[in-house]
DSSP file (Angstrom, degrees, kcal/mol; ACC not computed):
  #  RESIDUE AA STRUCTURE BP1 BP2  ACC     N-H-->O    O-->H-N    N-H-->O    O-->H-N    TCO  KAPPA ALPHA  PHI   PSI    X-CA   Y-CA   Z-CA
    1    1 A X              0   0    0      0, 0.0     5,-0.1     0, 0.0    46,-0.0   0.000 360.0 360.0 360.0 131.4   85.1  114.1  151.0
    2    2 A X     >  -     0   0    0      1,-0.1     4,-1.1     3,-0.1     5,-0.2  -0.332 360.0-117.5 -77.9 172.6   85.4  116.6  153.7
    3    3 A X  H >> S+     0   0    0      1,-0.3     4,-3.6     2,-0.2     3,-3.5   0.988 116.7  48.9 -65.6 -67.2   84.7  120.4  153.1
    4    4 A X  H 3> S+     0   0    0      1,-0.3     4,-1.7     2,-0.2    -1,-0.3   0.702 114.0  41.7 -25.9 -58.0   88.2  121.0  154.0
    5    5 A X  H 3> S+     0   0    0      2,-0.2     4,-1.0     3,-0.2    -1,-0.3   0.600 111.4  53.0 -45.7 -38.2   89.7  118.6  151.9
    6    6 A X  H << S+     0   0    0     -3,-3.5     4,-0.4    -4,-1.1    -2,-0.2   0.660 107.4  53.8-118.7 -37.3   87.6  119.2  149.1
    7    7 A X  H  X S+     0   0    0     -4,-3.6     4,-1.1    -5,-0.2     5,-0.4   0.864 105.6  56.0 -71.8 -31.3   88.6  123.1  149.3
    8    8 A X  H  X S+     0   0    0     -4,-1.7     4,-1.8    -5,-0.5    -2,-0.2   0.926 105.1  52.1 -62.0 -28.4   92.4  121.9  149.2
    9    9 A X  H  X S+     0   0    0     -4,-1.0     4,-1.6     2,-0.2    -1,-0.2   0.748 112.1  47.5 -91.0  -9.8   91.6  120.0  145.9
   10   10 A X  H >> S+     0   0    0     -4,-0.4     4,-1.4    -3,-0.3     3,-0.7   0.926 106.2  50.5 -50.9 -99.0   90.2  123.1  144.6
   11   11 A X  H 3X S+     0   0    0     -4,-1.1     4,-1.9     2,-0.3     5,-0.3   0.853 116.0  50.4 -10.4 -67.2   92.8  125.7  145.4
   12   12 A X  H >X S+     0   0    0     -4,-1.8     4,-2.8    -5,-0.4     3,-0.6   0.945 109.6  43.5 -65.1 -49.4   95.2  123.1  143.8
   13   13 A X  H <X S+     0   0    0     -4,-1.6     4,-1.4    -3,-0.7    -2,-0.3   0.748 114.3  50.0 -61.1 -22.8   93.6  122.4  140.5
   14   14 A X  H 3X S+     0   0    0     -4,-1.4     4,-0.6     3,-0.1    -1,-0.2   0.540 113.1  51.1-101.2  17.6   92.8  126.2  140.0
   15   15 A X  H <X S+     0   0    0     -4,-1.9     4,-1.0    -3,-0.6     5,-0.3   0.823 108.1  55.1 -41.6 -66.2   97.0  126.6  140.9
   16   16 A X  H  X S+     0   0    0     -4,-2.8     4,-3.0    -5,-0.3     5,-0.3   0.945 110.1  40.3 -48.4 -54.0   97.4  124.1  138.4
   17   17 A X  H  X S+     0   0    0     -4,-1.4     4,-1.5    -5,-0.3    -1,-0.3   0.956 118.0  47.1 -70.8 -34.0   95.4  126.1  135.5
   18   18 A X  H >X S+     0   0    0     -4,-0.6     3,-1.7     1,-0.2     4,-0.8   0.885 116.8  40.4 -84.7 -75.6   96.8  129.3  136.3
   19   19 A X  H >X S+     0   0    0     -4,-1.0     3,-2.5     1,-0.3     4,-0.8   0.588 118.9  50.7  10.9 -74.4  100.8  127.9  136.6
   20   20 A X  H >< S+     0   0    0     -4,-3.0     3,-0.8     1,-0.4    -1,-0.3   0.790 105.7  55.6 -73.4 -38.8  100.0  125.6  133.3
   21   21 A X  H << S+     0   0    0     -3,-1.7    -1,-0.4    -4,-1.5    -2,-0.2   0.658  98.5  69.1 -69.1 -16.7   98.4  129.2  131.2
   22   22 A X  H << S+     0   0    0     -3,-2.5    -1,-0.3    -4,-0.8    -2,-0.2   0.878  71.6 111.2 -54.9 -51.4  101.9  130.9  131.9
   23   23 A X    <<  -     0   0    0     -4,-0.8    47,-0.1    -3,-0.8    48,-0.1  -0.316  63.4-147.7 -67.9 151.3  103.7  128.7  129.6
   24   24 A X  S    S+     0   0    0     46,-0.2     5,-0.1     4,-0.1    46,-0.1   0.971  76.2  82.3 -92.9 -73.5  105.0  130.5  126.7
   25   25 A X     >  -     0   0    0      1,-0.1     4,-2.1     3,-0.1     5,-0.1  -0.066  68.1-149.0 -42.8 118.5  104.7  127.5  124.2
   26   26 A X  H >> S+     0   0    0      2,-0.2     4,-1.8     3,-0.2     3,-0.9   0.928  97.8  56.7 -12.4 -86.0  101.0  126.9  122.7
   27   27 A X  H >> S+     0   0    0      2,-0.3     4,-4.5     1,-0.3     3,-1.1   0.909 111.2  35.1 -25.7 -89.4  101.6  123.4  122.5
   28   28 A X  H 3> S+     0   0    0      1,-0.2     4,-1.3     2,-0.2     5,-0.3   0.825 115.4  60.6 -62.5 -14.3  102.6  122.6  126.3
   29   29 A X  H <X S+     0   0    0     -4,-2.1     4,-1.3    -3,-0.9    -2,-0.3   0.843 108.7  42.5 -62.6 -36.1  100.1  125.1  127.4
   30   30 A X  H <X S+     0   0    0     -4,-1.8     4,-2.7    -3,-1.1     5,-0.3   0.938 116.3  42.0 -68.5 -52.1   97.6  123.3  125.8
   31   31 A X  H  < S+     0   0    0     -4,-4.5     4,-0.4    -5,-0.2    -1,-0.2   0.600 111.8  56.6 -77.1  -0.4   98.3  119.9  126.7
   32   32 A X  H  X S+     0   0    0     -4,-1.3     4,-2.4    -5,-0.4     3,-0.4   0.910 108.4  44.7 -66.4 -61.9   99.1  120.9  130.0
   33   33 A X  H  X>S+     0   0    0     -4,-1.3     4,-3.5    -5,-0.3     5,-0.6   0.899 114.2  52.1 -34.9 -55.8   95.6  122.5  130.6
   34   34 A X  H  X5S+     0   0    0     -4,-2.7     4,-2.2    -5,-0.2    -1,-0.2   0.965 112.2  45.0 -58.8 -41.6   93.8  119.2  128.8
   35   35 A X  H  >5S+     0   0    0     -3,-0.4     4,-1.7    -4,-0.4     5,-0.4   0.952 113.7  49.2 -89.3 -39.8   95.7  116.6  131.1
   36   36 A X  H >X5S+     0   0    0     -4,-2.4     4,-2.4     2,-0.2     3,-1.6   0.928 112.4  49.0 -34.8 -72.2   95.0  118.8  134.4
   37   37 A X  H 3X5S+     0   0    0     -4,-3.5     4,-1.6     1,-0.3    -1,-0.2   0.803 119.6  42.2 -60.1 -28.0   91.1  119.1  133.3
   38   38 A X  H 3<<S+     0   0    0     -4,-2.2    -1,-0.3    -5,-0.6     4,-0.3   0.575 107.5  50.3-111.6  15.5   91.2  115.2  132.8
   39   39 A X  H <X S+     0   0    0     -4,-1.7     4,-0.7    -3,-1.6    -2,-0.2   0.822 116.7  45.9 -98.1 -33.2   93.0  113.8  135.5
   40   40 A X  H  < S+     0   0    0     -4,-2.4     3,-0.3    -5,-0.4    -3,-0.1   0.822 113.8  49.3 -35.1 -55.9   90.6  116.0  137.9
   41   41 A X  T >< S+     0   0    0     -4,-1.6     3,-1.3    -5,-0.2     4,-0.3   0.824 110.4  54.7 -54.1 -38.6   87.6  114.8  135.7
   42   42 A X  T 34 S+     0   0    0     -4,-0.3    -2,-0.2     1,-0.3    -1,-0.2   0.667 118.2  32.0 -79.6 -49.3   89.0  111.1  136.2
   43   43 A X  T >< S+     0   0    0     -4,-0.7     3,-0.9    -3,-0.3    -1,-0.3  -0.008  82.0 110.2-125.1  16.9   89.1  111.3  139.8
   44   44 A X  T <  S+     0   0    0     -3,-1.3     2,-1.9     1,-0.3    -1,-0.2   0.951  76.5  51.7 -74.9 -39.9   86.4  113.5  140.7
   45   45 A X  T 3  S+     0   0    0     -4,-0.3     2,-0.6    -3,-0.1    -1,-0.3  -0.160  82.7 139.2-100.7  42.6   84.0  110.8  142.4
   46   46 A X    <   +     0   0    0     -2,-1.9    -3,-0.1    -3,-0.9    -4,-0.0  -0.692  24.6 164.7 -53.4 102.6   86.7  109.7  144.4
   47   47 A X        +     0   0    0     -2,-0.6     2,-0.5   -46,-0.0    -1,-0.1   0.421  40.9 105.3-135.7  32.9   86.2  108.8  148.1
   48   48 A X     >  -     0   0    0      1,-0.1     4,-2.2     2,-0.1     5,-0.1  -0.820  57.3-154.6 -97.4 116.9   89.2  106.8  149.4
   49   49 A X  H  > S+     0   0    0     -2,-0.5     4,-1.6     1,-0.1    -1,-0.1   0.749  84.8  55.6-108.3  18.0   90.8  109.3  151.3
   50   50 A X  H  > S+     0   0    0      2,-0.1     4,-1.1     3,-0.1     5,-0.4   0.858 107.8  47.0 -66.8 -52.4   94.4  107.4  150.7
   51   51 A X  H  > S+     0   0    0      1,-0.2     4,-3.4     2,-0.2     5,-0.1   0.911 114.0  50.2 -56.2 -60.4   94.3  107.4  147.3
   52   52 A X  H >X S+     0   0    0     -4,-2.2     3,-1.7     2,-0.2     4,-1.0   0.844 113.1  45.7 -22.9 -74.5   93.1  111.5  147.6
   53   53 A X  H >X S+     0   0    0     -4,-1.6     4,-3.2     1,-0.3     3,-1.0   0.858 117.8  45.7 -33.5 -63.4   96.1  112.4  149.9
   54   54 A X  H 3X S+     0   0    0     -4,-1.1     4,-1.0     1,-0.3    -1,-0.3   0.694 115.9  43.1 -65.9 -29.4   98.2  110.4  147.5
   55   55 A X  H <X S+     0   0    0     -4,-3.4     4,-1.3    -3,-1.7    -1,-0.3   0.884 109.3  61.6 -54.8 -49.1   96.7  112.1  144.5
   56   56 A X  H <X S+     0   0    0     -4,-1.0     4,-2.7    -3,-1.0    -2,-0.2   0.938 109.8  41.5  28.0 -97.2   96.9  115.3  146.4
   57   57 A X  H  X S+     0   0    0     -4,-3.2     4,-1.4     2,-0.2    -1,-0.2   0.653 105.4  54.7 -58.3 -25.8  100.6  114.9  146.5
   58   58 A X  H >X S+     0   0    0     -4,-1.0     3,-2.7    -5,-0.2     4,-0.9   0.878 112.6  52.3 -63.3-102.5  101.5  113.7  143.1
   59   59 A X  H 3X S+     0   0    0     -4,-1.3     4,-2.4     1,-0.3    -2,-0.2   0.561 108.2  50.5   1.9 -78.8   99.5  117.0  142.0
   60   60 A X  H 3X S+     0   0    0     -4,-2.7     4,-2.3     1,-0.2    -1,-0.3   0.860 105.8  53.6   9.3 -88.7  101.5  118.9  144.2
   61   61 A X  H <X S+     0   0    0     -3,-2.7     4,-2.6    -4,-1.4    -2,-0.2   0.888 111.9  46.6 -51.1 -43.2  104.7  117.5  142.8
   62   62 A X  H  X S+     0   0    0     -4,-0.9     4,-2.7     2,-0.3    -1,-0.2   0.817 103.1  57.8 -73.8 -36.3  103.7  118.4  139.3
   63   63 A X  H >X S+     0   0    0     -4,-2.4     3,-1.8    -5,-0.3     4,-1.2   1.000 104.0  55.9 -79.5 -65.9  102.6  121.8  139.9
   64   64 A X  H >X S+     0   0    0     -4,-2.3     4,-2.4     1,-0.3     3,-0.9   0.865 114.3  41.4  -9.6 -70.2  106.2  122.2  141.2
   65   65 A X  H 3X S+     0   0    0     -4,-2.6     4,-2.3     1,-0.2    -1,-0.3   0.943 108.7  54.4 -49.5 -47.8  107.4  120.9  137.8
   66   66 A X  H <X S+     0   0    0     -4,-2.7     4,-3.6    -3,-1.8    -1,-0.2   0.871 106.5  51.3 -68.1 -21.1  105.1  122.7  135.9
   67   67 A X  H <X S+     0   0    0     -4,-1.2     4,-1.0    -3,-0.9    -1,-0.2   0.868 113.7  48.9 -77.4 -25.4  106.3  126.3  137.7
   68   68 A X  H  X S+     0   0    0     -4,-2.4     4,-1.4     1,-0.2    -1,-0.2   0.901 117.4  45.4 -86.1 -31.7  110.5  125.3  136.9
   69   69 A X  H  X S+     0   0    0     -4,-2.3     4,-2.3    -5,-0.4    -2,-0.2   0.872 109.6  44.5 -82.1 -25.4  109.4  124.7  133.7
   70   70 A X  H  X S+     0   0    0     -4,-3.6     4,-1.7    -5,-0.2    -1,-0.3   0.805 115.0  52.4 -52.9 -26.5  107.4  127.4  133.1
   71   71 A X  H  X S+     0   0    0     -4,-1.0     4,-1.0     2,-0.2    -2,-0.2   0.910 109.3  53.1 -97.5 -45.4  110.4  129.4  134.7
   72   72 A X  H  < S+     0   0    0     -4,-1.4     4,-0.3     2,-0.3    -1,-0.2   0.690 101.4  60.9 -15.6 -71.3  112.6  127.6  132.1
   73   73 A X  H >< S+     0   0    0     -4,-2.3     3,-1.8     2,-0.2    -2,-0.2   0.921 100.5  56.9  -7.3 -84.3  110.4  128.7  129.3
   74   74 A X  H 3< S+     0   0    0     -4,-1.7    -2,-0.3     1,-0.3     3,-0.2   0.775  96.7  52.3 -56.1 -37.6  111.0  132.0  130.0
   75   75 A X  T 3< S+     0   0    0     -4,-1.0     2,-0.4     1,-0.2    -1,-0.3   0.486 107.2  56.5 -70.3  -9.0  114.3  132.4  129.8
   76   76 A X  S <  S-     0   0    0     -3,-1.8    -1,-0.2    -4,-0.3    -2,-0.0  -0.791  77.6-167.2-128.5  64.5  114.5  130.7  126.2
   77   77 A X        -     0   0    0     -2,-0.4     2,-0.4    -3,-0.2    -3,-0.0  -0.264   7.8-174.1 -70.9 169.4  112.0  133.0  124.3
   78   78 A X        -     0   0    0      0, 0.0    -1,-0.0     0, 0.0    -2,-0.0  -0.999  36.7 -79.5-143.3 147.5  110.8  131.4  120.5
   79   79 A X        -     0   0    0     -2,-0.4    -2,-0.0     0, 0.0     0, 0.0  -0.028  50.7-113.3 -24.5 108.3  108.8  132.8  117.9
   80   80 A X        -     0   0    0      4,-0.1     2,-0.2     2,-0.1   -55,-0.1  -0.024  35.6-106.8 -53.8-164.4  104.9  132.6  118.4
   81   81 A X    >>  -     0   0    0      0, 0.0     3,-1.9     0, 0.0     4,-1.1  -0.628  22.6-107.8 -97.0 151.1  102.7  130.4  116.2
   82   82 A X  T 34 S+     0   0    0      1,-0.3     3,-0.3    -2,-0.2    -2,-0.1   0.939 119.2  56.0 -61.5 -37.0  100.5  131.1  113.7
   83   83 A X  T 34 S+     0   0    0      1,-0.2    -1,-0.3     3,-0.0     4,-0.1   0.524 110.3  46.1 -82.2   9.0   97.7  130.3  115.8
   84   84 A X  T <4 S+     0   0    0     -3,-1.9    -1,-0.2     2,-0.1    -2,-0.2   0.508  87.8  97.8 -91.7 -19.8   98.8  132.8  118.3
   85   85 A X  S  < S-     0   0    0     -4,-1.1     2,-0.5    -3,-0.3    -3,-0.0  -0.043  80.6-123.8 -56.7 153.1   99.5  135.4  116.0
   86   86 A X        -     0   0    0      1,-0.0    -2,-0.1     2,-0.0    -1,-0.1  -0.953  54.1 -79.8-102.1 142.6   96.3  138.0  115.9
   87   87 A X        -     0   0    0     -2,-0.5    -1,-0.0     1,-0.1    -4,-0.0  -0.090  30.9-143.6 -63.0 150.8   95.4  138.1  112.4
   88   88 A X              0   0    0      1,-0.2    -1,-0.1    -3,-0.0    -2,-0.0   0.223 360.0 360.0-119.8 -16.1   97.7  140.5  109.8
   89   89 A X              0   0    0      0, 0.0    -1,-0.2     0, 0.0    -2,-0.1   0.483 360.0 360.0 -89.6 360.0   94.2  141.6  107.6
């Protein structure tokens, strides 16, 4: 993979984690974060570079999604979780 290339897929997976740590829900924050760190893992020893671009761009697309939903989120606040709470002792 070139250097160039190889910084763009950076930049975009740490986009992705910060975007995904925004959302207000526990839940989709987590399982956003997990499928990020394994579709990345999945595809690290990649070297086709269609399939990259085209990975690239799906990624992209998603991060897009993830920011309207995040955005989405906000406007519809909900009660935290217990496991969000800081402890009451």
């Amino acid at each position: 993979m070139a250097a160039s290339s190889r910084a763009q897929v950076l930049r975009l997976y740490r986009a992705l984690l910060r975007e995904s740590q925004r959302f207000g829900s526990y839940n989709y924050r987590t399982y956003a974060i997990r499928r990020i760190r394994d579709a990345f893992r999945e595809n690290k020893n990649l070297s086709d570079s269609e399939k990259i671009e085209e990975l690239l761009n799906k990624a992209k697309a998603n991060l897009e999604v993830i920011q309207r939903q995040v955005t989405i989120g906000q406007l519809y606040s909900t009660e935290k979780l217990v496991i969000e709470s800081p402890r009451n002792t």
